[in-house]
VOPAGU-2260 file (C-alpha; in pm, 1 decimal, decimal comma):
REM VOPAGU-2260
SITE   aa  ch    i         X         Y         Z
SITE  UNK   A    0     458,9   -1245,1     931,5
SITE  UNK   A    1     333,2   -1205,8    1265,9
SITE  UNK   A    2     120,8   -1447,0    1471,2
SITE  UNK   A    3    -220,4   -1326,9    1365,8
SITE  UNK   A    4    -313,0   -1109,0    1153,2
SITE  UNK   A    5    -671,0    -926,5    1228,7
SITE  UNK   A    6    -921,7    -803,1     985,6
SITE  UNK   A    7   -1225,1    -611,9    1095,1
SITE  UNK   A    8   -1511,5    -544,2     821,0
SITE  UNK   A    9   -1274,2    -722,6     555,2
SITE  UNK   A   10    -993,5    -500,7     621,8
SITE  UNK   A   11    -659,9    -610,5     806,5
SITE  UNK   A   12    -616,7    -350,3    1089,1
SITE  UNK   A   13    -328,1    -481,6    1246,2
SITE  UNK   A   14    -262,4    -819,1    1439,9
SITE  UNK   A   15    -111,2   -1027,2    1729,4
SITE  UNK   A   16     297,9   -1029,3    1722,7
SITE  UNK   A   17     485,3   -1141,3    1973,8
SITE  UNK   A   18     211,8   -1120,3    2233,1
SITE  UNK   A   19     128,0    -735,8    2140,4
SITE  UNK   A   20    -172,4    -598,9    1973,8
SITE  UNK   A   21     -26,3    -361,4    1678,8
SITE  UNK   A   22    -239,3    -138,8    1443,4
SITE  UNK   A   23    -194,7      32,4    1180,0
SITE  UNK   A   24     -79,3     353,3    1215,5
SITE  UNK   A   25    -365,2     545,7    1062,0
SITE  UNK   A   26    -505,8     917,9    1179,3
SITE  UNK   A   27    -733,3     794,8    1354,2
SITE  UNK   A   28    -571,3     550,6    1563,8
SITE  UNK   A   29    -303,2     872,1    1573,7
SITE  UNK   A   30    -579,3    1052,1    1728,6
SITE  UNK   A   31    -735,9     820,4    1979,1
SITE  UNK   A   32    -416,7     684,1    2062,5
SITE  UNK   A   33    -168,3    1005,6    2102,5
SITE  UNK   A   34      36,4     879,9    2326,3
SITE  UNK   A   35      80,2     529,2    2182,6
SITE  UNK   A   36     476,1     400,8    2117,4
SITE  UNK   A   37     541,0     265,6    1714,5
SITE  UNK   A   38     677,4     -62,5    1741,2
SITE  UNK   A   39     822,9    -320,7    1454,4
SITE  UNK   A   40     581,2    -638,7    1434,5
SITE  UNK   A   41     906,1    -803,5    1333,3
SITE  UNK   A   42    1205,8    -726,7    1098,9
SITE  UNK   A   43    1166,8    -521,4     781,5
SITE  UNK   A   44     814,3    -451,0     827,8
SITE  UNK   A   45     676,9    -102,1     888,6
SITE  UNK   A   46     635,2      81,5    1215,8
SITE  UNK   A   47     239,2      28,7    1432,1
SITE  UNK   A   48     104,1     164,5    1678,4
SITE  UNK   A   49     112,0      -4,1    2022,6
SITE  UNK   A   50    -263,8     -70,4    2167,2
SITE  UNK   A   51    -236,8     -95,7    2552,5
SITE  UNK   A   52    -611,5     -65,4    2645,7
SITE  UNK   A   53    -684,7    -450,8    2492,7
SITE  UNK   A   54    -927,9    -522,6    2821,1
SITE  UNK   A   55   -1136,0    -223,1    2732,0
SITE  UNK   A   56   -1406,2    -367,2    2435,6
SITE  UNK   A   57   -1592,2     -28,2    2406,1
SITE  UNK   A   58   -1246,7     186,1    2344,9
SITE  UNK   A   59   -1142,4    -109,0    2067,0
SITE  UNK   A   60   -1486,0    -104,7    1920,2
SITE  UNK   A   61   -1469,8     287,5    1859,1
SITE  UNK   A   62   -1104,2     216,4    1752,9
SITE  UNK   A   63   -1152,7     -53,5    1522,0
SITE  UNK   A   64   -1460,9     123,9    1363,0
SITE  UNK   A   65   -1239,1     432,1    1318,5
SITE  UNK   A   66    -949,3     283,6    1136,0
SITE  UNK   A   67   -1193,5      74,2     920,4
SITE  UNK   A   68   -1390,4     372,6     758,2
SITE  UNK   A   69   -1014,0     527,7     653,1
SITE  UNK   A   70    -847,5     165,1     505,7
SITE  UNK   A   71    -920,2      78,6     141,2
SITE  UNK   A   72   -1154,6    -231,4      60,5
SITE  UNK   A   73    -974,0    -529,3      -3,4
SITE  UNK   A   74    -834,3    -612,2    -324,1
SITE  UNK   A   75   -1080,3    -932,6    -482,7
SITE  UNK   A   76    -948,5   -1212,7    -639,4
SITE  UNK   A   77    -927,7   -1352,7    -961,3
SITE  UNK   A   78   -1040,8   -1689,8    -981,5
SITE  UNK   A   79    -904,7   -1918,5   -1182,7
């Protein structure tokens, strides 16, 4: 696991590993992020994007709100 993991709207988008901001790799994020490298958040996990623009809010508020419209709803719970 990494270092934090990041949810926006109830859905994980990416998180914090190893003092890098990774997303997943969704078309959207492909698309306003063309250029971006895929990195490993750490051993055996699958390839994210890379987001470099982390001091601009109003580019990660258009990303995150992107990426949240294409990931599923999150799973609920049973309670027991």
């Amino acid at each position: 696991m990494g270092e934090y993991i990041i949810y926006f709207q109830g859905k994980i988008i990416g998180g914090i590993y190893d003092d890098r901001f990774l997303v997943k790799p969704t078309q959207s994020a492909r698309e306003l992020m063309p250029d971006a490298p895929l990195e490993l958040p750490y051993q055996g996990a699958k390839e994210m994007l890379l987001v470099e623009e982390i001091d601009n809010k109003d580019f990660l508020a258009k990303l995150l709100t992107a990426m949240s419209d294409e990931l599923p709803a999150p799973k609920k719970r049973n309670k027991k």
